[in-house]
Backbone as a printed PyTorch tensor [residue, N CA C, xyz], in Angstrom:
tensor([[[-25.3760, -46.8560,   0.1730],
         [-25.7160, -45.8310,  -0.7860],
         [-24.4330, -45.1790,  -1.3080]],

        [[-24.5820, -44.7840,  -2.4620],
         [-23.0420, -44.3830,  -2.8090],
         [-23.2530, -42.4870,  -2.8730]],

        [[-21.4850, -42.1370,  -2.5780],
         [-22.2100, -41.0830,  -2.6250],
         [-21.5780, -40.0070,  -3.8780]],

        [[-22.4780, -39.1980,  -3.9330],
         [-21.8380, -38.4690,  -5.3190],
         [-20.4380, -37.6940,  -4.6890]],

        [[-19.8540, -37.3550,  -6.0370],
         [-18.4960, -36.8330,  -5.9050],
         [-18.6310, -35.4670,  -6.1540]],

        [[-17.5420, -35.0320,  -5.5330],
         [-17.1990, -33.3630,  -5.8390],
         [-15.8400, -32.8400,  -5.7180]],

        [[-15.6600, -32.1120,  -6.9330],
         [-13.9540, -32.0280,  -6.5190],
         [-14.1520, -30.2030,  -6.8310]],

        [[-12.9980, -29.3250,  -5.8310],
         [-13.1690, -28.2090,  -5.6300],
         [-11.5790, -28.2480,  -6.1030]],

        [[-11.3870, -27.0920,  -7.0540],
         [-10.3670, -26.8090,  -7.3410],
         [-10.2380, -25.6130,  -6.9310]],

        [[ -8.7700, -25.1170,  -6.7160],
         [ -8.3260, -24.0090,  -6.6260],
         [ -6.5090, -23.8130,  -7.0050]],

        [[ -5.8410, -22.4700,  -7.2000],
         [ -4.9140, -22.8650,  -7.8000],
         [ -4.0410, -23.5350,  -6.8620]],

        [[ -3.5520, -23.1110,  -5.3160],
         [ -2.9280, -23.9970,  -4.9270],
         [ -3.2150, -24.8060,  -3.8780]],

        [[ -4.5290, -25.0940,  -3.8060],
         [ -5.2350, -25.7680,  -3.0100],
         [ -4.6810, -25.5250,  -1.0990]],

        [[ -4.5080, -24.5730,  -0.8390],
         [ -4.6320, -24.0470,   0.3600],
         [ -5.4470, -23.2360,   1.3970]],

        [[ -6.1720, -23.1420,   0.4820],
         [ -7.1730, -22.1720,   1.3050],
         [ -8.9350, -22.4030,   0.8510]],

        [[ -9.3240, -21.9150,  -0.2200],
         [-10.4850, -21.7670,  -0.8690],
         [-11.1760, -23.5280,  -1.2830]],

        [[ -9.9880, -23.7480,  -1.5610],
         [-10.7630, -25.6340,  -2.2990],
         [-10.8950, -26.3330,  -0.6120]],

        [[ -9.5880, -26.3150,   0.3510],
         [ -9.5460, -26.7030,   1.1030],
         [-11.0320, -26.7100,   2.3010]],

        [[-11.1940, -25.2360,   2.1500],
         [-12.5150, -25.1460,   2.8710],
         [-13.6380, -25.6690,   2.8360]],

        [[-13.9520, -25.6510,   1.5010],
         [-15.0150, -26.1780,   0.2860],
         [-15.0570, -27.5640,   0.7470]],

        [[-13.8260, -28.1070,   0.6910],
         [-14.0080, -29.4490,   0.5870],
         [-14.7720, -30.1600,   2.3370]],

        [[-13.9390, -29.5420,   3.0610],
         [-14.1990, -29.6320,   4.5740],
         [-16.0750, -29.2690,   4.8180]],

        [[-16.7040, -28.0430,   4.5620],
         [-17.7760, -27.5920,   4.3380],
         [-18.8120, -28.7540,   3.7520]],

        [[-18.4440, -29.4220,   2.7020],
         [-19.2230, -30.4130,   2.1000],
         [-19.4670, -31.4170,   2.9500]],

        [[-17.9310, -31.8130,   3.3360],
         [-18.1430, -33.4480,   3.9800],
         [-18.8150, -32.8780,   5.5930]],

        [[-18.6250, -31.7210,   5.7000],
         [-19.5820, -31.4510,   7.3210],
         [-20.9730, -31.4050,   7.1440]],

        [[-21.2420, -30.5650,   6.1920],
         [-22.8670, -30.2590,   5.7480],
         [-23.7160, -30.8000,   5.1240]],

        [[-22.8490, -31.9570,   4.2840],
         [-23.5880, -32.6510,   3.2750],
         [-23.0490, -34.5230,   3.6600]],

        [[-21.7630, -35.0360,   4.1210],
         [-21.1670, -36.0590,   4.0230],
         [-21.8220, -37.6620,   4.3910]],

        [[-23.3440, -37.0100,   4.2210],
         [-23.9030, -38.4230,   4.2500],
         [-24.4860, -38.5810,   2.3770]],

        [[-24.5340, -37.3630,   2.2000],
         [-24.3980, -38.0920,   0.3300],
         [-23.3280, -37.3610,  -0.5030]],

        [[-22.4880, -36.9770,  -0.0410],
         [-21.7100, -36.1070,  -0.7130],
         [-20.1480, -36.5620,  -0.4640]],

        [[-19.6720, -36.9290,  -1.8740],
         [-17.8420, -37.3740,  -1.3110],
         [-17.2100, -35.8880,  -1.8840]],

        [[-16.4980, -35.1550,  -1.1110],
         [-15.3490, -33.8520,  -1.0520],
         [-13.9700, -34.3170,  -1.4470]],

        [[-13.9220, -33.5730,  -2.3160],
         [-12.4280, -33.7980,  -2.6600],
         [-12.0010, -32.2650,  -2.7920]],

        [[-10.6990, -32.3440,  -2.9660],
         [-10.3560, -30.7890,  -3.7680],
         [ -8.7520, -31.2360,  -4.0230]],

        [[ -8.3410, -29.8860,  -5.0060],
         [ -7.2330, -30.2430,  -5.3920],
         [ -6.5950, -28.5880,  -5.9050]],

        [[ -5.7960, -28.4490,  -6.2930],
         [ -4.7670, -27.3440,  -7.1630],
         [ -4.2410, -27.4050,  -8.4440]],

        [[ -3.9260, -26.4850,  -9.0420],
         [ -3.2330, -26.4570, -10.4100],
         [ -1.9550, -26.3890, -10.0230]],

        [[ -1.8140, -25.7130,  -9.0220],
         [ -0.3020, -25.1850,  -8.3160],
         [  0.3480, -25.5000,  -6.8690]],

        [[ -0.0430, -26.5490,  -6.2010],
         [ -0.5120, -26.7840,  -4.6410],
         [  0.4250, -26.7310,  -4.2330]],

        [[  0.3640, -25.7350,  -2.6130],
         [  1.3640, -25.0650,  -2.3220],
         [  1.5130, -25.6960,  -0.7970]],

        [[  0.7140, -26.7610,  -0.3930],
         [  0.3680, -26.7670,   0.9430],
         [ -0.8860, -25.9690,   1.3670]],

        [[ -1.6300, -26.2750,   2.4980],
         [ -2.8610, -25.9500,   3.4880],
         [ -2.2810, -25.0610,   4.3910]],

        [[ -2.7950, -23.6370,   4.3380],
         [ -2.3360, -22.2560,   4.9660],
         [ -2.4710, -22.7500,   6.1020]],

        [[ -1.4690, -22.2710,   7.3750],
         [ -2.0700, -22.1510,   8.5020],
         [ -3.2040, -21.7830,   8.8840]],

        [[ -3.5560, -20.6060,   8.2590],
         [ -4.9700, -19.5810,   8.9640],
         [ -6.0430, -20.1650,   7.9920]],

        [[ -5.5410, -21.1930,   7.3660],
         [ -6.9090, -21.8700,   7.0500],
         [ -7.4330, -22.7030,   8.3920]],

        [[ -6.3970, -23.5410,   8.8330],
         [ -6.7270, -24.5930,   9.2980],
         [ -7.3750, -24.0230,  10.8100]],

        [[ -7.1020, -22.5440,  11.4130],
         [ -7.2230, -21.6460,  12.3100],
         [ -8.9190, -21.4620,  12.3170]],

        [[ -9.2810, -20.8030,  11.2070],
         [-10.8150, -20.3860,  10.9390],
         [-11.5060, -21.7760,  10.9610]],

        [[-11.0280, -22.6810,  10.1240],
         [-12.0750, -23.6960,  10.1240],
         [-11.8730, -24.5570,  11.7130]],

        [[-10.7950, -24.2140,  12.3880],
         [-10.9470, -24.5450,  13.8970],
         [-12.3350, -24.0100,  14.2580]],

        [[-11.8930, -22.6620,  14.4140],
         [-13.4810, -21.2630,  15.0220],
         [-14.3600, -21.7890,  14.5090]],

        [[-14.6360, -22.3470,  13.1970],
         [-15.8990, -23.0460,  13.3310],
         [-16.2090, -23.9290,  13.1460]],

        [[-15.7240, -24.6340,  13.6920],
         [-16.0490, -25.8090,  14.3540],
         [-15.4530, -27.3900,  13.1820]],

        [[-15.1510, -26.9690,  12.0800],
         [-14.8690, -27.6860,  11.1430],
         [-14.0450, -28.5480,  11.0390]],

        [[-13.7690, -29.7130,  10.9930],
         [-12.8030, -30.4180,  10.7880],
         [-11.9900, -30.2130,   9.7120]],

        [[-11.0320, -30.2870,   9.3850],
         [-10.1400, -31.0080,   8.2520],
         [ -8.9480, -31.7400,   8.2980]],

        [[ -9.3210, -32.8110,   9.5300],
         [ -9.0750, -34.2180,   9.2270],
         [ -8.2760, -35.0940,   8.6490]],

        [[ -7.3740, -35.2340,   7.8650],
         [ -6.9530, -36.1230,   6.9030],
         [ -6.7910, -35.4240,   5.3480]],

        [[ -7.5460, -34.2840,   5.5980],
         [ -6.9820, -33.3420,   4.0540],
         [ -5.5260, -32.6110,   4.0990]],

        [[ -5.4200, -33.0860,   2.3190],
         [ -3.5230, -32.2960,   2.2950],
         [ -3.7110, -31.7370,   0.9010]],

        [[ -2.5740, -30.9480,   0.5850],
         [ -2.9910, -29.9740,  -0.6070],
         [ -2.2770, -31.1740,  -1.4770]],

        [[ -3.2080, -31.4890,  -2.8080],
         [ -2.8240, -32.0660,  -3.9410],
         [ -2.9290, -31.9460,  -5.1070]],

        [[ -2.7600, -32.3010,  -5.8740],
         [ -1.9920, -31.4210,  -7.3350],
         [ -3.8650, -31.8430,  -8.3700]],

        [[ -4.2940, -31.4950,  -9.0760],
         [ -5.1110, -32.1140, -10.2410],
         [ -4.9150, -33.3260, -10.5970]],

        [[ -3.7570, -33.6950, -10.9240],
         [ -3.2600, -34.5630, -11.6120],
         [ -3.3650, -35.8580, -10.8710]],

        [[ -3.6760, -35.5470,  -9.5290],
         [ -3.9460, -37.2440,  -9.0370],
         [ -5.3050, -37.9070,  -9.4360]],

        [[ -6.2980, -36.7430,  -9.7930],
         [ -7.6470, -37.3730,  -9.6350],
         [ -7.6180, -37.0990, -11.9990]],

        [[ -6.8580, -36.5970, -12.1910],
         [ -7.3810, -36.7240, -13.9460],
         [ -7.1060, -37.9180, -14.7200]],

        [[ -8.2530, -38.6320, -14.9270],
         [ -8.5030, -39.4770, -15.3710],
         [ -8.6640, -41.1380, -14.5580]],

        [[ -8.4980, -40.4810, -13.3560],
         [ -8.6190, -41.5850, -12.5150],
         [ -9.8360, -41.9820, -11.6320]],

        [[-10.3480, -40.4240, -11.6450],
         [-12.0460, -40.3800, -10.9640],
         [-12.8510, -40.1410, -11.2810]],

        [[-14.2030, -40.1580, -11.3210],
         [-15.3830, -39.7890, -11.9930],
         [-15.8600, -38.6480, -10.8120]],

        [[-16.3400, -37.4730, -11.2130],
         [-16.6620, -36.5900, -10.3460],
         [-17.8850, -36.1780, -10.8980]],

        [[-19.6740, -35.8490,  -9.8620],
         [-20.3620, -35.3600, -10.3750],
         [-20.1340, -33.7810, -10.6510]],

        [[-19.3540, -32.9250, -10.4660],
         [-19.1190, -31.8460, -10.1280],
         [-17.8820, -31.4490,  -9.8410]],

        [[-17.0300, -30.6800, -10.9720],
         [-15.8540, -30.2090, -10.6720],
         [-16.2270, -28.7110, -10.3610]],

        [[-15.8480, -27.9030,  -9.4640],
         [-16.3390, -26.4280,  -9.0900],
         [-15.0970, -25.9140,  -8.7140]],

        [[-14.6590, -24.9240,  -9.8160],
         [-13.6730, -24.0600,  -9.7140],
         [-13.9250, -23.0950,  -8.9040]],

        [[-13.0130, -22.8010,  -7.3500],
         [-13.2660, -21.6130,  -6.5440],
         [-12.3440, -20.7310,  -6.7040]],

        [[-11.5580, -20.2710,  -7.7850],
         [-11.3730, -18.8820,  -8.0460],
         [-10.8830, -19.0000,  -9.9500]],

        [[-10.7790, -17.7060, -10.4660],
         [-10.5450, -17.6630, -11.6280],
         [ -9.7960, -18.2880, -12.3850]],

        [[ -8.4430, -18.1610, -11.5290],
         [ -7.1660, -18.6080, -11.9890],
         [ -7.2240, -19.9880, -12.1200]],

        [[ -7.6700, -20.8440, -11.5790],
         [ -7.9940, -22.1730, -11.5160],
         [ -8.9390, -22.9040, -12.4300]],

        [[ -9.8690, -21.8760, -12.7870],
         [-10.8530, -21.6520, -14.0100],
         [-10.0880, -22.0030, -15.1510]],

        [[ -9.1690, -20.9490, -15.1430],
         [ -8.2870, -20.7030, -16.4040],
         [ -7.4250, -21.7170, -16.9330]],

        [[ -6.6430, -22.1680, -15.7260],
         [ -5.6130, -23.2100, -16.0830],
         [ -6.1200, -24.7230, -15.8950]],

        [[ -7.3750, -24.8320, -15.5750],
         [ -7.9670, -26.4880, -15.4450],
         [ -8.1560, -26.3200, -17.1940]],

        [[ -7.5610, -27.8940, -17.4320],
         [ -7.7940, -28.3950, -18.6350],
         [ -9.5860, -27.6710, -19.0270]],

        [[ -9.9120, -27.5140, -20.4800],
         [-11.1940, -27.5980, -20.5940],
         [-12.2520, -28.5590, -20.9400]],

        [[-11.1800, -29.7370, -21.4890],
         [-12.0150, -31.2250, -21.0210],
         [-11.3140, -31.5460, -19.8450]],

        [[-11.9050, -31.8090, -18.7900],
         [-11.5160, -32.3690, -17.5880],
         [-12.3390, -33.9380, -17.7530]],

        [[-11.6830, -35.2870, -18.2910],
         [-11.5780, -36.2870, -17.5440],
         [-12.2860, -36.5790, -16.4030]],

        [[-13.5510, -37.1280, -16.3950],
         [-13.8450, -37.9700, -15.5930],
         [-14.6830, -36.4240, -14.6750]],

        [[-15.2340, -35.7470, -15.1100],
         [-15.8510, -34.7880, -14.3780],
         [-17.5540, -34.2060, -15.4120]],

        [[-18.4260, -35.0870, -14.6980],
         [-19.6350, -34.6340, -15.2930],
         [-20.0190, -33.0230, -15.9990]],

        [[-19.9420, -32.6580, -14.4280],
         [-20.3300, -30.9100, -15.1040],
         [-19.4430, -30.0760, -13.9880]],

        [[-19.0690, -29.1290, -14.6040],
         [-18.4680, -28.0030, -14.6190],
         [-19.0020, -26.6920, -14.0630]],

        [[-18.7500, -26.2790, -12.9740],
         [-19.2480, -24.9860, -12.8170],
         [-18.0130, -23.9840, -11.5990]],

        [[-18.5210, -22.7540, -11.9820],
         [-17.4360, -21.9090, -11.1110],
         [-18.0790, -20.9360, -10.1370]],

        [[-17.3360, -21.1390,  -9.1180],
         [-17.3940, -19.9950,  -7.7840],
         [-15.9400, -18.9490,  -7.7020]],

        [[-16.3310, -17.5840,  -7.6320],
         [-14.9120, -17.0450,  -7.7040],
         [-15.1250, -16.2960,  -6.4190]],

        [[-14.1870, -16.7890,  -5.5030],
         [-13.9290, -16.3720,  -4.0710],
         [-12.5380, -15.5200,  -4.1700]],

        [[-12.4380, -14.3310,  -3.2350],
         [-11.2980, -13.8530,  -3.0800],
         [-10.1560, -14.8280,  -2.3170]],

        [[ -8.7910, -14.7740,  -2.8480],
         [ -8.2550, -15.0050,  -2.5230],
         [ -7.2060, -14.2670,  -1.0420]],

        [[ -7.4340, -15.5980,   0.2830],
         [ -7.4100, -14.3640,   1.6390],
         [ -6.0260, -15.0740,   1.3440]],

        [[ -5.3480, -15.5340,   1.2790],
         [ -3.7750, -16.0000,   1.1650],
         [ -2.7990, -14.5030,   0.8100]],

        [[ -3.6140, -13.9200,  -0.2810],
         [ -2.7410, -13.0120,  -0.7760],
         [ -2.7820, -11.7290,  -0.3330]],

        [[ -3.8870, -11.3860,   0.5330],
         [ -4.0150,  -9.5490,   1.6210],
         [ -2.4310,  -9.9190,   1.4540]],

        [[ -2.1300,  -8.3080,   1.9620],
         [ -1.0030,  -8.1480,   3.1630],
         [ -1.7240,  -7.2260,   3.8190]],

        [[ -0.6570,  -7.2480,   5.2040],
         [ -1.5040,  -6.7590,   6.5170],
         [ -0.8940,  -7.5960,   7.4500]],

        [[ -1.8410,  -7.3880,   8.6140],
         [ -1.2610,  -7.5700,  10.1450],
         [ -1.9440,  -9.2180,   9.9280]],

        [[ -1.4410,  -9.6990,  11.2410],
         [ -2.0480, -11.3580,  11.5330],
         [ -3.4030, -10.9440,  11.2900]],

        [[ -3.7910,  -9.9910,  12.2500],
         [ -5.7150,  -9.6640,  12.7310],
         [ -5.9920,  -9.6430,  11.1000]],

        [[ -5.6870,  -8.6690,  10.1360],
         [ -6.2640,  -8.2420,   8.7970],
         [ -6.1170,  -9.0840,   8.0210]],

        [[ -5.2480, -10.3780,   8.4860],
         [ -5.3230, -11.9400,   7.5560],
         [ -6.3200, -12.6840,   7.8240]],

        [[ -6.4170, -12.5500,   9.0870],
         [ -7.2860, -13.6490,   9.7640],
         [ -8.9350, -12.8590,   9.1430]],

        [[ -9.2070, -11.6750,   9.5680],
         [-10.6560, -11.2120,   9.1570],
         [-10.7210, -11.7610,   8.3060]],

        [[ -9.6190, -11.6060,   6.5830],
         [-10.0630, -12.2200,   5.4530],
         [-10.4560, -13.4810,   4.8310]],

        [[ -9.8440, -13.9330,   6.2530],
         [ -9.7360, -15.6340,   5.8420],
         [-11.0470, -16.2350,   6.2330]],

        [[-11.4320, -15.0100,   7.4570],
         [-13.0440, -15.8660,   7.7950],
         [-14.2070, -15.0760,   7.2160]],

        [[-13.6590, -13.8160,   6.2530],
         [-14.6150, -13.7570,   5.4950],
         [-15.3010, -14.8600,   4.2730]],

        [[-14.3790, -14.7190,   3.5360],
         [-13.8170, -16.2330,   2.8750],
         [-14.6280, -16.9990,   2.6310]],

        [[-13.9120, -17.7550,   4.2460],
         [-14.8200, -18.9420,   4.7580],
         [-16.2520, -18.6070,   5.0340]],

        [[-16.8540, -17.6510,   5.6970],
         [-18.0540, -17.6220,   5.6210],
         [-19.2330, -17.7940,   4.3790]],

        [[-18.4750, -16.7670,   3.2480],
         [-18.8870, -17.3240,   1.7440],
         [-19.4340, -18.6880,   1.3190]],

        [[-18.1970, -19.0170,   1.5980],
         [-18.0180, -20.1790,   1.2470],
         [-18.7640, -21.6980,   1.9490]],

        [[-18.9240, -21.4140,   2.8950],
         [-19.9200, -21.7150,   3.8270],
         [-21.1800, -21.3430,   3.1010]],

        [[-20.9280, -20.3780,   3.0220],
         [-22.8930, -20.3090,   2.1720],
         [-22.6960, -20.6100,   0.6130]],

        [[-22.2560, -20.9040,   0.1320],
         [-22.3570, -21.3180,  -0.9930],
         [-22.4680, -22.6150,  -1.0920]],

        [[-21.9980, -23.2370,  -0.7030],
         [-21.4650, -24.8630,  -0.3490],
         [-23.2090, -25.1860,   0.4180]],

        [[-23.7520, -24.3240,   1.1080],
         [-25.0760, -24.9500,   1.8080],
         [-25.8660, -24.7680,   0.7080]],

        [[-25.7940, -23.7640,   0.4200],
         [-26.8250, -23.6590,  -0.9770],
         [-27.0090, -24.6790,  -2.3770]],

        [[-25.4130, -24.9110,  -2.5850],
         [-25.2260, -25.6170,  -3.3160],
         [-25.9270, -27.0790,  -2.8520]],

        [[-26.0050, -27.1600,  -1.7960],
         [-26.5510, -28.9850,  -1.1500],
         [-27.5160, -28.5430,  -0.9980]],

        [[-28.6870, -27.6570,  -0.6260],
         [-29.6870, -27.5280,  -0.9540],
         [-30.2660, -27.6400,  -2.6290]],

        [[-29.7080, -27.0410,  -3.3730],
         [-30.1360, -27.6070,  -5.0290],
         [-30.1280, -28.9790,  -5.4250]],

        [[-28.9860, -29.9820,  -4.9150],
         [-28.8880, -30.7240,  -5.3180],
         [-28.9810, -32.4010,  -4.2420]],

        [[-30.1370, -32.0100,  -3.4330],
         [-30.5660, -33.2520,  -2.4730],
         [-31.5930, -33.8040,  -3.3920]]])
């Protein structure tokens, strides 16, 4: 069975797309292919890879990568912008991407604060995001 595509953008694919993408292939990855990518990719935060430890999440074989590997090279049912900025600067024909839609998550990369007041934000975040991502595979089974 093949499975549909999804690519999660964010601007530097460290945190917000990264999750997204992990979330899919856990919750959905018997019909669902996860991708994600950046406008600006800066690398995969530590305290990403921390929270999606706590729950339980893999991310496996994911690395932060630019847009530009997958434009025009993949067909995606679903490109889903997870914050504004990423909104803004993704081309507005995107190549090889059915439909278009946006999630705008805070960005926990950018608090300042203590480790503890990074980390809360990061698994607020993720919890979101977590529910959005289930919801989202609930609409579309």
């Amino acid at each position: 069975m093949k499975k549909y595509k999804v690519l999660f953008l964010c601007t530097g694919n460290s945190a917000r797309s990264q999750m997204a993408e992990a979330f899919l292939r856990y919750h959905g990855g018997e019909k669902f292919a996860a991708y994600s990518a950046g406008v600006e990719p800066h690398g995969i935060n530590p305290l990403t890879e921390k929270v999606m430890n706590e729950a339980g999440v893999s991310m496996e074989g994911q690395y932060s990568k630019d847009l530009t590997e997958y434009m025009g090279k993949e067909y995606f049912g679903h490109l889903i912008t997870v914050c504004s900025n990423a909104e803004e600067k993704c081309p507005s024909t995107f190549l090889g991407a059915f439909k278009r839609i946006s999630w705008n998550f805070d960005d926990p990369a950018s608090l300042e604060g203590s480790e503890e007041e990074k980390l809360a934000k990061f698994r607020e975040v993720r919890d979101k995001i977590e529910g959005q991502v289930k919801e989202w595979i609930q609409n579309h089974i």
